[in-house]
N, C-alpha and C positions, 0 to 999 in steps of 0.2 A: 222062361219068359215071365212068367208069374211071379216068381223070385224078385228079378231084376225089376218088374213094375213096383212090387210091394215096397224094393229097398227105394225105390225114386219117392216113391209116396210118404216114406217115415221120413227120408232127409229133406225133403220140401216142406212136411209138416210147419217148422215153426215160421216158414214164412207165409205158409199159408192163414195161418192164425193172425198175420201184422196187423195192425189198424192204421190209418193216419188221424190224427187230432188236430184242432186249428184254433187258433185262437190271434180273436177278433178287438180290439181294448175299447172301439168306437161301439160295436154292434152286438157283439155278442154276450154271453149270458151263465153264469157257473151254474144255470138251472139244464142250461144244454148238453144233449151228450158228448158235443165237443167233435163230433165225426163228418162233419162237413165246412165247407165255408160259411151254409145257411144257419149252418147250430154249431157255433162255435162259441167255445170256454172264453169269456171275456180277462181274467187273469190269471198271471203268475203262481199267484198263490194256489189256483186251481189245480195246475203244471205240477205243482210240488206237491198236492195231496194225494194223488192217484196213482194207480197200482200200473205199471206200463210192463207191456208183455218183449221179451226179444222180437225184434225187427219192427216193432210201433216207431212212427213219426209223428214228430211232433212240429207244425207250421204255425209259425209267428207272423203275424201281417204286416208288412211293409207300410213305413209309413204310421206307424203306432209307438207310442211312446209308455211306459211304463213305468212307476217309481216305488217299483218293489226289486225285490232280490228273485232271482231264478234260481232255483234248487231241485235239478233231475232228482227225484229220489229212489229208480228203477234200471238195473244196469239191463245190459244186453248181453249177449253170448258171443261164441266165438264165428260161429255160425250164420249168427244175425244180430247187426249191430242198433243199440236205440238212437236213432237220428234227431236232431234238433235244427230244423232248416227255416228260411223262410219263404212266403208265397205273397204273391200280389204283385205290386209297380211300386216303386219308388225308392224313398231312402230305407237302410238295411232295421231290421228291426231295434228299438231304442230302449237302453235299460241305463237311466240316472240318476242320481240322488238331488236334482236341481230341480225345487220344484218353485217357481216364483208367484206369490200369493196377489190373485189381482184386487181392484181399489172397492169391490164390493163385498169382501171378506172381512175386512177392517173394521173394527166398531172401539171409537173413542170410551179411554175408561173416565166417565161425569168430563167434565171440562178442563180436564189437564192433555199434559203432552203427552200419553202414554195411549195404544193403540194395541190389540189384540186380535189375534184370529185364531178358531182350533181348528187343527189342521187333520184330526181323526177323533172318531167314537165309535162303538162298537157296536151302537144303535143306528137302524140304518133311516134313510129317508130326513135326518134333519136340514130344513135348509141352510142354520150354521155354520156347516163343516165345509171347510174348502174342497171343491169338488173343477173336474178334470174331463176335457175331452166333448166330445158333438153331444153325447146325453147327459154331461154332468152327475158324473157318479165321484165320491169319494176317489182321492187321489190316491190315497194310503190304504190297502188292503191289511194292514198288519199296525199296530201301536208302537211309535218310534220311543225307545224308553230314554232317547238322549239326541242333543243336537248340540254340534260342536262350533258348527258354521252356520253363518247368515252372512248373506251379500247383499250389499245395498246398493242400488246402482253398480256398477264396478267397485265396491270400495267394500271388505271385510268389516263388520261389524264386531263389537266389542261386548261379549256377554258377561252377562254381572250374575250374584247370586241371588238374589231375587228385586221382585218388582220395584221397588221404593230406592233400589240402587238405582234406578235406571234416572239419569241426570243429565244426559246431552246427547246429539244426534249419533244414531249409529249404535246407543247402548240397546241388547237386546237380553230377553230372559225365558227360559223355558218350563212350566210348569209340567213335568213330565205325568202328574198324577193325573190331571184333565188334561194334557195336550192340547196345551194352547200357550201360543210364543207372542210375549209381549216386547212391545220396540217403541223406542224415544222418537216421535219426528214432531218439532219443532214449529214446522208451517204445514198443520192440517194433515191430511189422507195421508200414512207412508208408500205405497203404492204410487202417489202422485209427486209426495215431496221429491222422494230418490227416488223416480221413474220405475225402482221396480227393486221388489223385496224377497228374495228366495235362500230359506233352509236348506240347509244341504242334508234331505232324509233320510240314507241310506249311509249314519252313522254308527261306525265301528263295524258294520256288516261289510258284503259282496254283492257284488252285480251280478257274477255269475258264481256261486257255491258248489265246488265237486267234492262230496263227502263220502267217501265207502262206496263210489259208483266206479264201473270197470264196462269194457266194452260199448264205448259209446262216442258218435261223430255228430260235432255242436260245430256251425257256420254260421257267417253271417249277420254278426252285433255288432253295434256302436252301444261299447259301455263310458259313461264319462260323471263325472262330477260326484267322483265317493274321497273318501277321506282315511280308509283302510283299504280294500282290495277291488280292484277291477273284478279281475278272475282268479279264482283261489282252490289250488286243486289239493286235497289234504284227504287222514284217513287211509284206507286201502285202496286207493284208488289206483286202476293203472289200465293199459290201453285203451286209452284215447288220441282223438284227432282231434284236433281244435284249428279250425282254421278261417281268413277272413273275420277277423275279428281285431279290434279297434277297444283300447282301453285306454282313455284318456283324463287322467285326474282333474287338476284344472284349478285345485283347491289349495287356498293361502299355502306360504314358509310354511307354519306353525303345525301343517302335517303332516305325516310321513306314508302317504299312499304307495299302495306296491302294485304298477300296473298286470301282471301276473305273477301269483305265487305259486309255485308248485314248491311245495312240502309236503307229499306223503310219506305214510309210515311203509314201515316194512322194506321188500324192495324190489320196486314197478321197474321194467324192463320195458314198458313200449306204450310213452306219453310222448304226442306229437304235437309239437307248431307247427302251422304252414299259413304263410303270406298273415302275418300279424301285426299292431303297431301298439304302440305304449309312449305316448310323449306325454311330457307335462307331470310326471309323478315326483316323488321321491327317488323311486329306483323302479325303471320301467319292468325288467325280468329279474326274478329273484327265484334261484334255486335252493334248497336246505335241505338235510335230512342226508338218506344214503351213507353213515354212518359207517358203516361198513362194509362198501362199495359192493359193486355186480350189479350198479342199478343202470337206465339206458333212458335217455333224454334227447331227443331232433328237435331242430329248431332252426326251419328254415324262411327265410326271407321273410327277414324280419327287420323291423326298424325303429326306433326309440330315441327320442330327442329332446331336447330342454326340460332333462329330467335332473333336479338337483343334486344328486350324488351318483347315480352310475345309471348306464343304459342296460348294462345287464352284471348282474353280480349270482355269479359261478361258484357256490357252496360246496357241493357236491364229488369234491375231486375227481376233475377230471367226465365225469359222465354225461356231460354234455354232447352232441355234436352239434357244428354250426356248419350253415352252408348259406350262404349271401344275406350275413347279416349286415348290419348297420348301425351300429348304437354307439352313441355320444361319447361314453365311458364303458371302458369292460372292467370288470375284476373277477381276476379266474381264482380260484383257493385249492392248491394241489401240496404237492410239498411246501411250498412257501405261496406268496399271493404277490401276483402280475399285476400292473395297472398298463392300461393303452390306452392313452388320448387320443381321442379325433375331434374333429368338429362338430358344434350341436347342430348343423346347420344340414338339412338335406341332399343326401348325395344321390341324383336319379340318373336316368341314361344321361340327360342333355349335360349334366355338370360333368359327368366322368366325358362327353364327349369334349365340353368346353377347356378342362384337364389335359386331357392331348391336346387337342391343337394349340394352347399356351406352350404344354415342356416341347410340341416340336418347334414353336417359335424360337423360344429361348433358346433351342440346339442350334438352331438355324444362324443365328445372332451369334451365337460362340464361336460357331465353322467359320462362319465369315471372319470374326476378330481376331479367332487364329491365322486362317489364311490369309490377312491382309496384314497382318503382325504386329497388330497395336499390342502396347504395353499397359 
């Protein structure tokens, strides 16, 4: 009997150890220990310094937007996985590289057309610094060393190599030693001219980064507006879940976003999608790597649309499985490489219902034109 309690006691151990962590981007504080809704880690970047034990959760608050990159840096065990969920009401937790600069950030360079704002420092409390959210704290926890994109109203902007190139609306320029983005508007405030000005700061990074992490189940984001990767699983990484999760690029032609990358090395046998979407990228799913096959890929109900080159592209020969996908374009790469077109266009229950009752119309129409015996 003693036996048997002590072995319950050692195999419950690491769950007994778990914590959950929360983190608050309106309220909360990287001074806090992050273990309640009341002392909760206010960013990302917190998430990605700290040391997380097997079976630690980690709650993201609904309703919260962030414009950094998410980097577990703590795998979990077989035993006990490291969770990343979210908690609260509302919309699912928010991680984008669209950050739009409002009309009191702005300061005209002497009395020309050129306008400025820096958008990070590493000194905190300036009122300068474009700042985000119910207490106005700095938007950017990390120094963006490049920006590729600017949107001006709807309409992509056009970056030059420095300031004095900048000659008509729309032209914009990034001083990446101070961080601060200079932009041409023509009639007064940019903010006001083109109704609204936003960087896209989460350039050439991730919304979501899985590096050498294993053992781990992440739900529950809307990632949108990067210019490289939604979610990017790379490294040794392998058993995971990933699911409820939304990566949507959104970001001009000009570039080549991968709504989920999975490229790890070596070779992972059990990295899972479930219920995921990817529209609007370059290539919504992207597999590589596996070189030397035995590797094991799930990816179920999933969906990917008005993505410019494929809905999902199948690197990997073969070590995919799919089960109630959807995606615009496939390309599978096994012996040779497959293409399947379908439509960019939404296919949900009500279309596959609308789908039948059309072919049984049109059968309907046929039986009759046979049995009345028109020609």
């Amino acid at each position: 009997m003693i036996r048997t309690i002590l072995l319950l006691l050692i195999m419950g151990a690491p769950l007994a150890c778990a914590s959950d962590y929360y983190v608050d981007c309106n309220y909360g504080s990287n001074g806090n220990p992050g273990t309640s809704p009341q002392l909760a880690w206010r960013t990302l970047l917190q998430v990605g310094i700290w040391s997380f034990q097997p079976g630690d959760t980690v709650n993201l608050l609904r309703d919260c937007t962030w414009n950094e990159t998410l980097t577990p840096p703590s795998s979990g065990s077989a035993a006990a996985k490291i969770r990343i969920e979210s908690y609260g009401t509302g919309r699912p937790p928010h991680v984008t590289g669209y950050m739009p600069i409002e009309e009191r950030w702005w300061t005209q360079v002497g009395s020309t057309n050129v306008w400025f704002a820096t958008i990070y420092s590493a000194t905190s409390g300036l009122s300068t610094v474009v700042q985000c959210g119910i207490r106005k704290f700095y938007c950017l926890t990390q120094a963006p060393t490049q920006l590729k994109y600017v949107q001006f109203g709807t309409v992509w902007g056009v970056g030059q190599e420095n300031q004095a190139a900048l000659g008509q609306d729309r032209d914009w320029w990034y001083d990446s030693t101070n961080y601060v983005v200079y932009v041409y508007s023509a009639n007064g405030n940019p903010a006001v001219h083109y109704g609204k000005v936003a960087p896209i700061v989460l350039s050439g990074g991730s919304g979501l980064n899985l590096n050498n992490v294993t053992w781990m189940e992440i739900q529950h984001l809307q990632i949108d507006w990067f210019d490289s990767y939604g979610v990017q699983v790379q490294g040794a990484s392998d058993h995971l879940w990933l699911a409820n999760i939304a990566a949507d690029s959104e970001v001009e032609n000009g570039a080549a976003p991968l709504g989920f990358y999975v490229h790890p090395s070596g070779t992972p046998v059990d990295i899972h999608l479930y219920n995921t979407d990817a529209h609007m990228n370059y290539t919504g799913y992207r597999f590589d790597g596996c070189s030397g096959g035995g590797c094991a890929f799930e990816i179920v109900n999933c969906r990917a649309y008005g993505n410019r080159a494929y809905g999902i592209m199948d690197n990997v020969h073969g070590a995919v499985s799919y089960d109630d996908c959807q995606p615009g374009r496939l390309r599978i790469l096994e012996d040779k490489v497959g293409v399947l077109e379908k439509s960019d266009i939404k296919r949900n229950v009500y279309d596959r219902i609308v789908t039948a009752v059309i072919a049984f119309v049109i059968s309907g129409i046929i039986a009759l034109h046979d049995h009345l015996g028109f020609k």
